[in-house]
N, C-alpha and C positions, 0 to 999 in steps of 0.2 A: 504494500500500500504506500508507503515509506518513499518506494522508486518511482513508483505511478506520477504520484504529487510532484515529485521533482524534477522529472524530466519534462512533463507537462511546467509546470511553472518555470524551466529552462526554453522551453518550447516560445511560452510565451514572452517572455522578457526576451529574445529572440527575433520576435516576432514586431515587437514593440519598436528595438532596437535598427531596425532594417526599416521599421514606416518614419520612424523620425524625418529623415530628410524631406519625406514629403509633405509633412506639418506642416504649415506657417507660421512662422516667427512672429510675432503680435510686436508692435509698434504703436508707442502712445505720442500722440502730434499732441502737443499746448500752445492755444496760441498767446503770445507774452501780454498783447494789448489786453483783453478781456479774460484769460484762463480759461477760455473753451478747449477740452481735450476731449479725443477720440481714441481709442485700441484699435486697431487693423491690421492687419499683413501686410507686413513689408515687401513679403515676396514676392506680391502681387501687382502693388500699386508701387512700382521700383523707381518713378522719375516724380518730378516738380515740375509744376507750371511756374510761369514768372509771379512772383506775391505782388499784392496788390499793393499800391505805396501807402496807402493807408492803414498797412498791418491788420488787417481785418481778420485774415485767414492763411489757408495755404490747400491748394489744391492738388492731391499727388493724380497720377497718371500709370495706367497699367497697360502693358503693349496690346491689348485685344482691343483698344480703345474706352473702356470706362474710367472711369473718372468718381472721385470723393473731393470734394470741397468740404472743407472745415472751418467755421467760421462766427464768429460772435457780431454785434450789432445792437448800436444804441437804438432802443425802442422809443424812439425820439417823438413820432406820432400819436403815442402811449395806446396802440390799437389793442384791442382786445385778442385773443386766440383768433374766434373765428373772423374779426378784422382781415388779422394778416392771414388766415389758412385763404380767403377770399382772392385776395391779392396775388398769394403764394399761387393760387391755380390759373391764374391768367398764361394764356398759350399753351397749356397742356392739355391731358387729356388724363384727368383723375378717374381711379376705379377704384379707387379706396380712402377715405378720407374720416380720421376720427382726430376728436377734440377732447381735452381735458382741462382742466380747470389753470391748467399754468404753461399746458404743452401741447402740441399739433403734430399728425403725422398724415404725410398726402401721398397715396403710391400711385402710378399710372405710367403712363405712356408719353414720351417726347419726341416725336417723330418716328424712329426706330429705334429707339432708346426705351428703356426700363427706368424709370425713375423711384428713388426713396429718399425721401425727406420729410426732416426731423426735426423740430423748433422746439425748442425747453425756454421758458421766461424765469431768468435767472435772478438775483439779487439787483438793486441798481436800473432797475428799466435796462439791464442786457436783456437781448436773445442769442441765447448758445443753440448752435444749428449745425446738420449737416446734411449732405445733397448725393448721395449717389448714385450714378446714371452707368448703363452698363449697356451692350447689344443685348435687342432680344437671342439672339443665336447662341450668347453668355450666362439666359437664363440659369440651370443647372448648376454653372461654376458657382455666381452670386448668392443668390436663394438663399442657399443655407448661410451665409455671413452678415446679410442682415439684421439679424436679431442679436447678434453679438455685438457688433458694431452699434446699432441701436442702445443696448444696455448700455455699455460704458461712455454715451455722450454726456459728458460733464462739465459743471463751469458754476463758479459762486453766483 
């Protein structure tokens, strides 16, 4: 019984050890102006767009073409959720769209794009936000990182 357990649990630490590589390494973006942070895979989203002079953000870039923008913003307008969820859907095509008492989340369609975005009303009249756009063709790869990415959107 003794040997059973142990070859199986070599088996799988094993097993574990040879899927590593193909994990994703998680990567937390802050941005310095507002403290808006995100977790992601780095080994996905491996480039940078030019940041905005405003420091607002930072949008990484992954070679199949998606894209995560991260990003805070003075709620300067002092709009409510569904204010800005309103605003936020202008030119797209929402097919999911729910509100919460401090936070927004709108998924749908942007031309050929998969769109996820995510507004949290932080401390301050901030909004800590972030925008993920991906091919539909990338559905599959995406999907499941969303809600991970989702969870860890952060910001005072």
């Amino acid at each position: 019984m003794a040997y059973r357990f142990a070859r199986t649990f070599s088996a799988m630490v094993l097993a574990m050890v040879l899927a590593a590589p193909a994990l994703a390494k998680p990567f937390i973006y802050t941005n310095a102006r507002f403290g808006t942070s995100v977790t992601f895979p780095h080994e996905i989203f491996v480039s940078k767009a030019e940041p905005p002079e405003n420091g607002d953000g930072m949008t990484f870039l992954a070679a199949d073409g998606a894209s995560l923008a991260i990003y805070g913003s003075n709620n300067a307008l002092e709009q409510t959720p569904r204010q800005l969820a309103d605003m936020s859907s202008e030119g797209v095509e929402v097919t999911y769209r729910k509100l919460g008492k401090d936070w927004i989340v709108l998924s749908g369609h942007d031309g050929n794009d998969i769109f996820y975005h995510r507004l949290e009303f932080g401390r301050g009249g901030v909004i800590h936000a972030f925008l993920l756009k991906y091919p539909v063709s990338s559905k599959a790869k995406y999907d499941p990182l969303v809600s991970a990415i989702a969870e860890s959107l952060n910001g005072p």
